[in-house]
Backbone as JSON, one array per atom type, in Angstrom:
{
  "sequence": "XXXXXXXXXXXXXXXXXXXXXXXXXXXXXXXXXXXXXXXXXXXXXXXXXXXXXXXXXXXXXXXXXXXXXXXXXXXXXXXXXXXXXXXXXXXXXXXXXXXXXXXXXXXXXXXXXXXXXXXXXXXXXXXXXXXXXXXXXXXXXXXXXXXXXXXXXXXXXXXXXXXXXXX",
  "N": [[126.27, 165.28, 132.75], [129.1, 164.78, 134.86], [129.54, 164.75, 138.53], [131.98, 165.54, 140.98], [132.53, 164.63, 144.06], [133.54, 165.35, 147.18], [135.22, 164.67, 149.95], [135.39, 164.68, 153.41], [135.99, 162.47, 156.19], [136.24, 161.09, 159.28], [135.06, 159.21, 161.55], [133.06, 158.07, 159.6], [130.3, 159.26, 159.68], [130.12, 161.32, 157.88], [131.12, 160.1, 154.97], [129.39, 158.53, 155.11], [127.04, 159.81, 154.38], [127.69, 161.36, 152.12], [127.77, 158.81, 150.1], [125.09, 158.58, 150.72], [124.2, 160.85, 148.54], [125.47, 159.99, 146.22], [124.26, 158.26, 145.41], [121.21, 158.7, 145.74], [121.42, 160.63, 143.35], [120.19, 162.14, 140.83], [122.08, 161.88, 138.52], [125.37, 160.92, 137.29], [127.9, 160.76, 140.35], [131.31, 161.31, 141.14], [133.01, 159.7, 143.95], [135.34, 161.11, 145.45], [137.75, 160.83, 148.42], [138.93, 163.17, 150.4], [142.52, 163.91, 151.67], [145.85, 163.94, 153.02], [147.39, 163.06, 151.01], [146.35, 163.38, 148.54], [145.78, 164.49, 144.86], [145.3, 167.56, 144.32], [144.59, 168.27, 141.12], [142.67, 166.74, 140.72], [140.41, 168.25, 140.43], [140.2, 169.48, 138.17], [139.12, 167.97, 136.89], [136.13, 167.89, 136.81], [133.17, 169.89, 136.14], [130.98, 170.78, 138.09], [130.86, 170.0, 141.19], [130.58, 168.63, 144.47], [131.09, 169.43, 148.09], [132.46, 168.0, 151.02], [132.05, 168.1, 154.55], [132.55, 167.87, 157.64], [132.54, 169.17, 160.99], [134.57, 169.47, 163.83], [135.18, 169.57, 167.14], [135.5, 172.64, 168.66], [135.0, 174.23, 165.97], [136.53, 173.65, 164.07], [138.27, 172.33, 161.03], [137.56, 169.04, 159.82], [139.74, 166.5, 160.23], [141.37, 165.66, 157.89], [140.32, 167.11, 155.61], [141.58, 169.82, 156.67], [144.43, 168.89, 156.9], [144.62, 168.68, 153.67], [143.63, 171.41, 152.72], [145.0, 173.73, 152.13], [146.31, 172.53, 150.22], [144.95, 173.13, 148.17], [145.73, 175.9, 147.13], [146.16, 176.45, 144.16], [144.11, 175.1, 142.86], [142.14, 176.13, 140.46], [139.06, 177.9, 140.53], [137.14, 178.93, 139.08], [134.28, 179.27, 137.17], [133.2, 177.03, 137.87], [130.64, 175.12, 139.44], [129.29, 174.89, 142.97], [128.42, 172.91, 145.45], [128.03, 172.95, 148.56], [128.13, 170.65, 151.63], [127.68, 170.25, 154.77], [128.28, 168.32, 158.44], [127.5, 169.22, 161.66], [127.32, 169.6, 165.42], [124.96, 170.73, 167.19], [123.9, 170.5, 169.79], [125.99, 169.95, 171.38], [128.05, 172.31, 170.35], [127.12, 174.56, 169.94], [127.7, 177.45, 169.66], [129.58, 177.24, 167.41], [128.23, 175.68, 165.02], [128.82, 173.81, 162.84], [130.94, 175.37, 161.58], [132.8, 174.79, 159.93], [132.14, 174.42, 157.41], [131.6, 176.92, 156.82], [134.7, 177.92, 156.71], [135.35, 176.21, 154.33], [134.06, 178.01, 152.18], [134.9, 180.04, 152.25], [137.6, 179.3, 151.21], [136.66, 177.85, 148.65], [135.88, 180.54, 147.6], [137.72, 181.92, 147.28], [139.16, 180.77, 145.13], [137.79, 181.36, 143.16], [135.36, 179.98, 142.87], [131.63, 179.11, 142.38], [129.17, 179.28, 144.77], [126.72, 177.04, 145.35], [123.1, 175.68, 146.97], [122.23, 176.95, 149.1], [120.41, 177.02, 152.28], [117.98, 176.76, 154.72], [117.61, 178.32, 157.86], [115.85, 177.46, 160.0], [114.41, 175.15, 162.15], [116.91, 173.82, 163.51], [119.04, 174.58, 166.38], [120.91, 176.88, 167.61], [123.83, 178.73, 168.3], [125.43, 180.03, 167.27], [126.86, 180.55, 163.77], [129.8, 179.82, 161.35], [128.59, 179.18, 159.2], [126.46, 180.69, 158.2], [125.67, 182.77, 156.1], [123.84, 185.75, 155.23], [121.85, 185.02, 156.41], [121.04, 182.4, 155.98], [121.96, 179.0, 155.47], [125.22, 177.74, 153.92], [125.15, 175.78, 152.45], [123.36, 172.64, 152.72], [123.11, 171.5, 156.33], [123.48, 168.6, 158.43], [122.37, 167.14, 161.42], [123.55, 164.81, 162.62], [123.84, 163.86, 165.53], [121.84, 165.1, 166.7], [119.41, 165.28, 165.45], [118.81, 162.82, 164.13], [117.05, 161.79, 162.63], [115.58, 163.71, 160.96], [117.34, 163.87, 158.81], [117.33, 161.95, 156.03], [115.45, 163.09, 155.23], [116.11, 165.7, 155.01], [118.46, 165.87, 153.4], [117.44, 164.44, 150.76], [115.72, 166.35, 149.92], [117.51, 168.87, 149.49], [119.13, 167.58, 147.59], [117.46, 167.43, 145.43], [117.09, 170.18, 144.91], [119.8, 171.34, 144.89], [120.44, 169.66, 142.13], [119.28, 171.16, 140.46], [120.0, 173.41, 140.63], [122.95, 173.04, 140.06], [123.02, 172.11, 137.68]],
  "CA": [[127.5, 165.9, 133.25], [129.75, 163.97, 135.79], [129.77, 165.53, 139.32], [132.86, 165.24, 141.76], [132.19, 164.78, 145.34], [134.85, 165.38, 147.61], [134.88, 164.66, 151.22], [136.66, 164.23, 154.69], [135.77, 161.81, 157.17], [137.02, 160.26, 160.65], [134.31, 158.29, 161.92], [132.17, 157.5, 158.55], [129.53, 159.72, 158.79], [130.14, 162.12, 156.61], [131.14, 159.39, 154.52], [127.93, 157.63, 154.64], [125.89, 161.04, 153.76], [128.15, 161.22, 150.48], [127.28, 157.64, 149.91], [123.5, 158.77, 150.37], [124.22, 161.51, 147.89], [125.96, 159.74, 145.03], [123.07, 157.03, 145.36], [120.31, 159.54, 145.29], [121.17, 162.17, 142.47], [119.7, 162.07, 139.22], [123.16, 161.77, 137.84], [127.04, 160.39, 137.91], [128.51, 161.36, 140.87], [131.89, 160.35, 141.67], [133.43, 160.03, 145.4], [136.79, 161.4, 146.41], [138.18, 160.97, 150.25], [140.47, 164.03, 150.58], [143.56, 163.51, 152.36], [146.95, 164.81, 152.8], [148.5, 162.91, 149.51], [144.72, 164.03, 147.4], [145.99, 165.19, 144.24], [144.22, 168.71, 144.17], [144.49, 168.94, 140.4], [141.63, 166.06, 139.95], [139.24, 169.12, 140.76], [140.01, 169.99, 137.09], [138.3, 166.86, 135.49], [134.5, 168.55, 136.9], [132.78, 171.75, 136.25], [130.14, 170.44, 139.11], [131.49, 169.63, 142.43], [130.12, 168.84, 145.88], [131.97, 169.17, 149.08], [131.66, 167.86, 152.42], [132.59, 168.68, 155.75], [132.16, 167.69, 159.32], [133.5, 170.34, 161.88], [135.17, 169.11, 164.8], [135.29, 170.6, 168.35], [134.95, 174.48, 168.74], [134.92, 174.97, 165.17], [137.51, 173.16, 163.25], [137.65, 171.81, 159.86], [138.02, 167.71, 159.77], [141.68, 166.54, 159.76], [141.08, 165.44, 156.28], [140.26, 168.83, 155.5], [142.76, 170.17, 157.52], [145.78, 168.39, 156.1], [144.58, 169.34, 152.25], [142.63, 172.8, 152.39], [146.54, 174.67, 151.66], [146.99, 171.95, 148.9], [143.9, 173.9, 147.02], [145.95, 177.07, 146.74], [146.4, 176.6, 143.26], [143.56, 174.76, 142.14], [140.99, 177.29, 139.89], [137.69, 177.1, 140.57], [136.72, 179.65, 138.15], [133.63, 178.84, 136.27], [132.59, 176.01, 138.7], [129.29, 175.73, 140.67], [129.9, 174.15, 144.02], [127.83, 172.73, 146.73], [128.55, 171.99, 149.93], [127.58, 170.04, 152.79], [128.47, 169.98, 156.21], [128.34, 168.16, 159.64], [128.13, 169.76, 163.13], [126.43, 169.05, 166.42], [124.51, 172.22, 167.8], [123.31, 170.14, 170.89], [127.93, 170.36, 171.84], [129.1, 173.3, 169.83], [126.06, 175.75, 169.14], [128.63, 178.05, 168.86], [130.59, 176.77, 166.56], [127.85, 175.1, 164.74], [129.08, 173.45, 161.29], [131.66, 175.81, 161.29], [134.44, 173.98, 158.88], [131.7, 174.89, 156.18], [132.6, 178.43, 156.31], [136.33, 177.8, 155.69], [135.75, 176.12, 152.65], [133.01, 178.21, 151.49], [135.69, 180.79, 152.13], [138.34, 178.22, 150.2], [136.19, 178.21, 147.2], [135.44, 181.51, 146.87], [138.97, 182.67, 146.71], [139.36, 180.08, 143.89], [136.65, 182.1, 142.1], [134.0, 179.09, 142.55], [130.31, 179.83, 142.79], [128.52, 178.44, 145.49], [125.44, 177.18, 145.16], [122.69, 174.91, 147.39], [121.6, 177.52, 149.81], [119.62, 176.27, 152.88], [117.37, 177.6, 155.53], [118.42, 177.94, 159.24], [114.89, 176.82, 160.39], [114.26, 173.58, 162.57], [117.92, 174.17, 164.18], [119.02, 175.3, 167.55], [122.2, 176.76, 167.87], [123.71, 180.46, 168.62], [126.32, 180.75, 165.54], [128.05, 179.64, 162.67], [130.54, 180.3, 159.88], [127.9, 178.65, 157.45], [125.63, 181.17, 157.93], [125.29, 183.81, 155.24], [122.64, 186.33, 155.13], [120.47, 184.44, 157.18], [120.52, 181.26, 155.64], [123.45, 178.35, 155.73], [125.8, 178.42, 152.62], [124.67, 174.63, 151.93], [123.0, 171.63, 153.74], [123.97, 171.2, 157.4], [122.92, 167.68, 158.95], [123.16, 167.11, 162.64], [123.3, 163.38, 163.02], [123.71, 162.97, 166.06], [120.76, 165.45, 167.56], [118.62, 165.11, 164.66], [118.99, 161.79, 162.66], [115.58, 161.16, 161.87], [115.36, 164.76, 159.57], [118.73, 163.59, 157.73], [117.3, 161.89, 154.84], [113.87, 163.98, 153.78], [116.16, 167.4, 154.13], [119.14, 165.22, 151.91], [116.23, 164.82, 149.79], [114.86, 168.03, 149.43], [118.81, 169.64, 148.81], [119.44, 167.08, 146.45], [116.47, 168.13, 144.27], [117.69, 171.87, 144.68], [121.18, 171.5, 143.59], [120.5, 169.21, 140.95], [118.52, 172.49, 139.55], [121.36, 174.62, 140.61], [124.4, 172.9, 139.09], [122.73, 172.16, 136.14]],
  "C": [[127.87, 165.25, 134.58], [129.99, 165.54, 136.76], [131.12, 164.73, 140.0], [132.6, 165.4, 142.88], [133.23, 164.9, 146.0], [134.36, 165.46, 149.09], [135.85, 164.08, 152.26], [135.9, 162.94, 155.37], [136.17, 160.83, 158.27], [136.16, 159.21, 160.92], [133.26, 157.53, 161.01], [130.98, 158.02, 158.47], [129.34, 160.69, 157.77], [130.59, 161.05, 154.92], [129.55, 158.58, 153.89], [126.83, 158.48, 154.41], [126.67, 161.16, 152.43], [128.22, 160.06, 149.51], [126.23, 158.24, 149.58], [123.51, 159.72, 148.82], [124.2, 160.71, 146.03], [124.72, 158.66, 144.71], [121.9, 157.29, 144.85], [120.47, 160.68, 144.09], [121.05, 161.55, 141.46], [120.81, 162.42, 138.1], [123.83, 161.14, 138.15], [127.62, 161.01, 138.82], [129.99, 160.13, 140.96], [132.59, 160.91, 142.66], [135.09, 159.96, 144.96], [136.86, 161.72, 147.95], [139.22, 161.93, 149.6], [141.31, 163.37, 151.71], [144.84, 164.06, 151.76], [147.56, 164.4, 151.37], [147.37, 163.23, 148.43], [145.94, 164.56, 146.66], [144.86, 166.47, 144.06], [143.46, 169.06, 142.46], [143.0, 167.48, 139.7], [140.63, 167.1, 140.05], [139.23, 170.02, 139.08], [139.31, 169.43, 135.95], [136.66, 167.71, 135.76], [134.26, 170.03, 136.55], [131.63, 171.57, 137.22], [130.76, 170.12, 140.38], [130.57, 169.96, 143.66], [131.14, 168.63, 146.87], [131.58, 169.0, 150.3], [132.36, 167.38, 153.44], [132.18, 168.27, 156.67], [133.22, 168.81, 160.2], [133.26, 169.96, 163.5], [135.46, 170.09, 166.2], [134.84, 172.06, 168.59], [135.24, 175.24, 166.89], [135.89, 174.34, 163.6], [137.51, 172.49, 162.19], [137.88, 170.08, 160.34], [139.47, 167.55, 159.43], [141.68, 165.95, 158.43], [141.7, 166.55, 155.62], [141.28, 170.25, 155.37], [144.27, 170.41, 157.13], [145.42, 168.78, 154.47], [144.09, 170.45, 151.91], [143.57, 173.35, 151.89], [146.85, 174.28, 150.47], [146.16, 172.55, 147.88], [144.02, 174.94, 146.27], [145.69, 177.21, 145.37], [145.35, 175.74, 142.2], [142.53, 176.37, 141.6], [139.83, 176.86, 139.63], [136.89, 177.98, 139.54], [135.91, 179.07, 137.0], [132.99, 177.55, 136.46], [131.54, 176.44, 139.38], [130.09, 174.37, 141.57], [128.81, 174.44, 144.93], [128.28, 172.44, 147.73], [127.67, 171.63, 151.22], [128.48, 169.95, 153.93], [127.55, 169.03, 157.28], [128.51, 168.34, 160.79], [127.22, 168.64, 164.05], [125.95, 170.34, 167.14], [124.03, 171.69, 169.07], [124.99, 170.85, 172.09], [128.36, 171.09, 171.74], [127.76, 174.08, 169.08], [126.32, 176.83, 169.48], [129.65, 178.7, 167.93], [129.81, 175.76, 165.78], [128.09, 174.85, 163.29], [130.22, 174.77, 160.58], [132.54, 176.33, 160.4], [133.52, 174.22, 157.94], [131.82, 176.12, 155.81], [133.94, 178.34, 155.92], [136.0, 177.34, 154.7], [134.59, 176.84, 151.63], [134.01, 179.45, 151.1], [136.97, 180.48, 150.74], [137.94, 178.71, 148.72], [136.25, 179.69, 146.74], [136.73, 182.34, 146.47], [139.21, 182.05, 145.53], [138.54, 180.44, 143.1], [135.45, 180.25, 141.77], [132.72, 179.99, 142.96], [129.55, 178.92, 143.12], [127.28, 178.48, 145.51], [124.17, 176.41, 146.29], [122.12, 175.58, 148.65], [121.13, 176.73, 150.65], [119.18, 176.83, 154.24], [117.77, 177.12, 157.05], [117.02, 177.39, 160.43], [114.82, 175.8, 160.86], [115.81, 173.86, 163.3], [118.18, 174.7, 165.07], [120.37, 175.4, 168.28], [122.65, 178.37, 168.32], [124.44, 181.16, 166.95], [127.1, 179.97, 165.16], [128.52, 180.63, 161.63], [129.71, 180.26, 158.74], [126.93, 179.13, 157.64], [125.74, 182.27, 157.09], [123.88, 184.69, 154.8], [120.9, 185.6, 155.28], [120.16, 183.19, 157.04], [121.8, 180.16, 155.69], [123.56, 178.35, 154.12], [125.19, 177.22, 151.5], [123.46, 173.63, 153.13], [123.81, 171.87, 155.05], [122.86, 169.99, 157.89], [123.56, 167.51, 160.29], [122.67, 165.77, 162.97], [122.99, 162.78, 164.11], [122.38, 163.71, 167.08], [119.37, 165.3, 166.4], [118.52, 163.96, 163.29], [117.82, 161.47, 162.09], [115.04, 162.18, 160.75], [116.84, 164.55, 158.68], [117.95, 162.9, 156.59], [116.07, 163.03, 154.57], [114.99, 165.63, 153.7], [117.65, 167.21, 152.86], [118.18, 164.87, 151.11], [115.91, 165.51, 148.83], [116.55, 168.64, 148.89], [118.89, 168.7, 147.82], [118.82, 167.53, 145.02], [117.02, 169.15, 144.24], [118.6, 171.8, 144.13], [121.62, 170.31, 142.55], [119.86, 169.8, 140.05], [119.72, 172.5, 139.36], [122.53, 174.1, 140.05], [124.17, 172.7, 138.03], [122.74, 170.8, 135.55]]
}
């Protein structure tokens, strides 16, 4: 089963972690850059989908993101599993840490997706985030630039997990 990746990125790393992804999974993934002209309705060729996020300043989604999250109104996620990944910095904004993964965790779930990829808030040092849910973040969060040396073993370890979880 063909996955769809979907992702923002300004500076390339979030880019080059959805690279790592499609490289490492024990399947077909294929990459989409969102952006303001993204057709939304390619989100109808997958019933798998990963998404991925970097969150900008005090909280904000990526201008990627940004410019297409409204164009989603009308996609239906109903009957989709969905992972997602994000990018913060909790050293700058451990506050507002990985943030922009709550909006679209929010996103999806109005589209009746079901999110899957869980991930523990352990090893991290921040005060709060959107992408925390009952204690745990909603997906992956990688912090590149305070922790690059645990970026691949815990892309790794999630990869194995939600290549259970989507099936």
């Amino acid at each position: 089963m063909k996955i769809g990746l979907f992702y923002g990125s300004t500076n390339g790393n979030t880019k080059r972690v959805a690279e790592m992804i499609r490289d490492q999974y024990p399947g077909e993934v294929d990459l989409h850059k969102v952006h303001e002209e993204f057709d939304p309705e390619i989100f109808d060729q997958y019933d798998r989908i990963i998404l991925g996020v970097p969150t900008y300043g005090q909280g904000s989604l990526q201008e990627d993101w940004a410019d297409f999250v409204w164009e989603m109104d009308d996609v239906d996620l109903s009957g989709k599993k969905v992972a997602i990944f994000g990018l913060g910095d909790q050293g700058e904004y451990p506050d507002h840490f990985a943030d922009a993964m709550g909006e679209l965790y929010e996103k999806v779930q109005e589209l009746g997706g079901e999110v899957v990829g869980e991930w523990p808030t352990e090893g991290y040092d921040f005060k709060a985030s959107k992408a925390v849910i009952g204690g745990a973040f909603l997906g992956l969060v990688l912090d590149v630039d305070r922790q690059p040396q645990l970026t691949q073993d815990r892309l790794a370890r999630w990869i194995e997990q939600i290549s259970q979880e989507l099936g």
